[in-house]
C-alpha positions in Angstrom: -40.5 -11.5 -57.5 -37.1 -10.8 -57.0 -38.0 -9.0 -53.2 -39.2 -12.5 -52.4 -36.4 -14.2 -53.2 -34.7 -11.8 -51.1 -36.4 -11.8 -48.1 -36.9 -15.9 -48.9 -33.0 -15.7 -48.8 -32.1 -13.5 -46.0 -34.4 -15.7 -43.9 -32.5 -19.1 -44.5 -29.6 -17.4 -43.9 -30.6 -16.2 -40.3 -31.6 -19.9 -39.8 -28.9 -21.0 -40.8 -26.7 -18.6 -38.4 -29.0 -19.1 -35.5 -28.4 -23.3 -36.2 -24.9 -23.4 -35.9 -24.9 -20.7 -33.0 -27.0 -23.2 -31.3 -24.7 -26.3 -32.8 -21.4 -24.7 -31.3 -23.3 -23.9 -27.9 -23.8 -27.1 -27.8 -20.6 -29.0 -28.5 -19.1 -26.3 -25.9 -21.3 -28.1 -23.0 -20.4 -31.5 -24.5 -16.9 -30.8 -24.0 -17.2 -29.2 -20.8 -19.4 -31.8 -19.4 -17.0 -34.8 -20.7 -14.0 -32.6 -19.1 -16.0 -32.3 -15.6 -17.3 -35.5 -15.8 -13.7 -37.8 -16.6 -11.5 -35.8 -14.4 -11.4 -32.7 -15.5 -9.0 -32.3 -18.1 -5.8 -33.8 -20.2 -2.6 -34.9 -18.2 -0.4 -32.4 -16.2 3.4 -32.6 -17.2 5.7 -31.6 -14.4 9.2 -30.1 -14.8 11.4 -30.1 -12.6 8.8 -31.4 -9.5 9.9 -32.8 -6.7 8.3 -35.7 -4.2 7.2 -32.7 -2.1 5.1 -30.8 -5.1 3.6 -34.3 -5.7 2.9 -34.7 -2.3 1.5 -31.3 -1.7 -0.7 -31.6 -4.7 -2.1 -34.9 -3.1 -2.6 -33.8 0.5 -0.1 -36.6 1.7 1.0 -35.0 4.8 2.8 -38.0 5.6 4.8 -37.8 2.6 5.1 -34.2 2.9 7.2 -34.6 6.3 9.0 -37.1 4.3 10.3 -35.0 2.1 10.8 -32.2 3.8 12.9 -34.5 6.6 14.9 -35.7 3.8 15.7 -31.6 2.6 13.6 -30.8 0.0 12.9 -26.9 -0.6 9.7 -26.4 0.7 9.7 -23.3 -1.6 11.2 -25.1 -5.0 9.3 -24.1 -7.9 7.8 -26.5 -10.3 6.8 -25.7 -14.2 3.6 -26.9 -14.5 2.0 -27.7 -18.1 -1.3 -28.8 -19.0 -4.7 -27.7 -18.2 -7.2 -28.9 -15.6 -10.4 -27.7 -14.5 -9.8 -29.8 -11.2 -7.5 -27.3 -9.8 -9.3 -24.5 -7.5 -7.3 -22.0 -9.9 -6.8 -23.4 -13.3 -3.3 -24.4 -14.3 -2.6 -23.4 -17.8 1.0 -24.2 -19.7 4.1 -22.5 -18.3 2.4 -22.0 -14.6 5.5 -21.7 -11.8 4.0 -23.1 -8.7 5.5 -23.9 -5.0 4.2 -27.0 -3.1 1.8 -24.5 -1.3 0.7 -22.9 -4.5 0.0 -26.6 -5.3 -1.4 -27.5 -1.7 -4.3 -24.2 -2.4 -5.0 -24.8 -5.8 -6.2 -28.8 -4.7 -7.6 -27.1 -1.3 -5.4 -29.4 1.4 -6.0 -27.7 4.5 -3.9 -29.9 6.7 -0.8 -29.8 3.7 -1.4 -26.1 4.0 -0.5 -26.0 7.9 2.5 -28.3 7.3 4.7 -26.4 4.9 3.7 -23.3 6.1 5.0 -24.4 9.6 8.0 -25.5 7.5 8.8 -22.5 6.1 6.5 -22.2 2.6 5.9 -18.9 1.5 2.3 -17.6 1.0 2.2 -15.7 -2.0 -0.5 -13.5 -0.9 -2.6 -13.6 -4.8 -3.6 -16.9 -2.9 -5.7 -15.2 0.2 -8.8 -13.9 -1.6 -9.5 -17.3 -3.1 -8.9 -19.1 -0.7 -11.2 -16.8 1.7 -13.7 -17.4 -1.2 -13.4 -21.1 -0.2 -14.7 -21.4 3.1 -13.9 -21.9 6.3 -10.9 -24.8 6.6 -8.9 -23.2 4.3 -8.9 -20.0 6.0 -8.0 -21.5 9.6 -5.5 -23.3 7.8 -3.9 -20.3 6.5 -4.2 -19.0 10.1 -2.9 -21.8 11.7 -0.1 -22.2 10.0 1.0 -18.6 10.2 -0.6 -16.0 8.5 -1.5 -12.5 10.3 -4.8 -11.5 9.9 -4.3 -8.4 8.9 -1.4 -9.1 6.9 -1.7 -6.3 3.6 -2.9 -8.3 0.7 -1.4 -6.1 -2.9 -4.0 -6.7 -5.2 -5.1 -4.6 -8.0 -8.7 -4.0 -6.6 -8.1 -2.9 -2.9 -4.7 -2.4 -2.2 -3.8 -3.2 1.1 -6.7 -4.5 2.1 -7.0 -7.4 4.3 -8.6 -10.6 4.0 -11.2 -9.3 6.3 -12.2 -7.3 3.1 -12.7 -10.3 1.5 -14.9 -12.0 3.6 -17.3 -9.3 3.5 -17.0 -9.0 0.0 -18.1 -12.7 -0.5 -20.4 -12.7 2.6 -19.1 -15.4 4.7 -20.2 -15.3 8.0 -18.4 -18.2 9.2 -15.1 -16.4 7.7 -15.9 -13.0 9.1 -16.1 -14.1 12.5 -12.9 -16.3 12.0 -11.1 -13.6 11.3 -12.2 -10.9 13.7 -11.4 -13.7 16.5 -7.9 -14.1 15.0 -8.2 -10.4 15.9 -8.7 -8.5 12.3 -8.9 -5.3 12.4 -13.1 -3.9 11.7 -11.2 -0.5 11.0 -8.7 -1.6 8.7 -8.0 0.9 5.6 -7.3 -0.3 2.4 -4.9 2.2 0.0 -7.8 4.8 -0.7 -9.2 4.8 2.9 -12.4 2.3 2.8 -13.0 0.3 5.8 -14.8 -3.7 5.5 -18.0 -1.9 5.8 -17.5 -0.6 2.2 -16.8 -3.9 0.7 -20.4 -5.0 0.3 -21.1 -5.6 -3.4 -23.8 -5.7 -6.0 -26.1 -7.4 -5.4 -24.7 -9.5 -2.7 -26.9 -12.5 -0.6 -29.2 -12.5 2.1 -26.1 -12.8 4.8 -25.5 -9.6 4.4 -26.6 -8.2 7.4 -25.2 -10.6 9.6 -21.9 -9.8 8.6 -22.6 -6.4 9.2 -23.5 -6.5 12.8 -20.7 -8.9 13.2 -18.6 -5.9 12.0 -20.7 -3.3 14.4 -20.1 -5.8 16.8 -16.7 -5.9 16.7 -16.0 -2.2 17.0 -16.5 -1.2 13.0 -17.4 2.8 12.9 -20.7 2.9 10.8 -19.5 6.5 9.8 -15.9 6.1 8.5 -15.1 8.3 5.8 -12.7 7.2 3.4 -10.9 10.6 2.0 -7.6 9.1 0.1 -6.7 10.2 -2.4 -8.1 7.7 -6.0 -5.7 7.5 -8.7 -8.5 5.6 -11.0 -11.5 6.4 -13.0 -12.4 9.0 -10.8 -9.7 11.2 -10.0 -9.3 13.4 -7.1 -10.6 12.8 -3.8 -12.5 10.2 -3.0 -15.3 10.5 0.0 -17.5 8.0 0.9 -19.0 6.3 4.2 -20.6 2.6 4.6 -24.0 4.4 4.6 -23.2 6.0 1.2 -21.7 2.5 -0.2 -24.8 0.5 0.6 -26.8 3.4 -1.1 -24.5 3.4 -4.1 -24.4 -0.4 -4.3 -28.4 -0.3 -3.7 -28.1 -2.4 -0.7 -31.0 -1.3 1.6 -30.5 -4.4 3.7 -26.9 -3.2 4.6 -28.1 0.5 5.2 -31.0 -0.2 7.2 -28.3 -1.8 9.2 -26.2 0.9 9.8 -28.6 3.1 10.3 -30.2 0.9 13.2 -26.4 1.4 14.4 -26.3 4.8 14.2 -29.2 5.3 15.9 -28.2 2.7 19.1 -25.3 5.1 19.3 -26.1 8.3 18.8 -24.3 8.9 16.3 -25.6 11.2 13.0 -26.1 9.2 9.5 -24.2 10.4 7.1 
């Protein structure tokens, strides 16, 4: 009697847990429905923001030349409260942004070029989201200054380039963009891997059309990164773009370079 009582029990109570797991999944859609759906979010406060961080978060490039005419830093830093899922970053309390911080996080291409021309800064964080977002934002980050090539100091790929980037996400668009703003195919990031080695897991079917972009473009289907890795894996670190795509289970990518090899003469490895 009693063991059915207790197995009577136990089984309410895993109903009961698996009830409100499913009542708490779904007042966490609710609310991030509502937030999408009205706006995305409470109210931003601004301290200390100027007509140009307004007008930067806005796109007004009119206003932008206003302000800048009339003196305003085009690197003053704003401290930005609130939270809003609008932004292209979300902006949490206590957030110090520039008016081109602001101009990226709303994605304003053309407010991009203008205070860049003007002298905004580009804190580099910035450039692998922004490759992420297509396109227009990366001409405007081109247009309005930045190299190519320029080293980005992030903690996964030091030194890499935004060229990594691009192949990471698998843009073609981007690729090409930046390889006819002259990237490098043969950069080297801090621990020696080229753009061929920045194919991920599991990746999309334009894949291979970024790598023979890269092939294209000069890229060495062979390079061997041999820096030293101060990481998980200690010691030296070897590896080719034939041995990534293997590693990363990307036969579309090897049977790329492969093909490459092959056109070239040039022994797999």
């Amino acid at each position: 009697m009693s063991r059915v009582w207790s197995q009577g029990t136990e089984g309410a109570w895993q109903s009961a847990a698996v009830y409100a797991g499913q009542m708490i999944l779904r007042l966490l859609v609710t609310l991030v429905a509502v937030q999408f759906l009205c706006g995305c979010g409470g109210p931003l406060s601004w301290r200390n923001a100027t007509a140009l961080h307004h007008a930067a978060y806005r796109g007004d490039t009119k206003a932008i030349e206003a302000a800048l005419g009339a003196g305003e830093d085009p690197n003053a830093v704003t401290v930005v409260q609130g939270w809003r899922w609008d932004y292209f970053v979300p902006v949490s309390t206590h957030t110090d942004m520039t008016p081109l911080d602001l101009a990226l996080s709303a994605k304003r291409a053309d407010a991009v070029r203008v205070l860049m021309r003007h002298g905004a800064r580009l804190n580099l964080w910035w450039v692998k989201h922004v490759v992420y977002d297509g396109e227009a934002m990366v001409r405007a980050l081109l247009d309005g200054g930045m190299k190519p090539d320029t080293p980005l100091p992030e903690a996964w790929w030091y030194d890499s380039t935004a060229l990594f980037w691009a192949v990471y996400y698998e843009d073609p668009g981007v690729v090409r963009l930046l390889l006819d703003a002259g990237a490098d195919p043969n950069a080297r990031d801090k621990i020696g891997r080229s753009p061929l080695m920045a194919f991920s897991t599991p990746g999309s079917e334009r894949g291979p059309e970024v790598a023979r972009m890269l092939l294209s473009a000069g890229a060495d289907p062979v390079a061997q990164a041999e820096s030293v890795y101060m990481g998980v894996k200690r010691g030296v670190y070897r590896e080719t773009p034939i041995s990534h795509a293997q590693d990363h289970r990307r036969a579309d990518i090897e049977k790329v370079l492969m093909a490459a090899c092959l056109e070239r003469g040039i022994q797999p490895r």
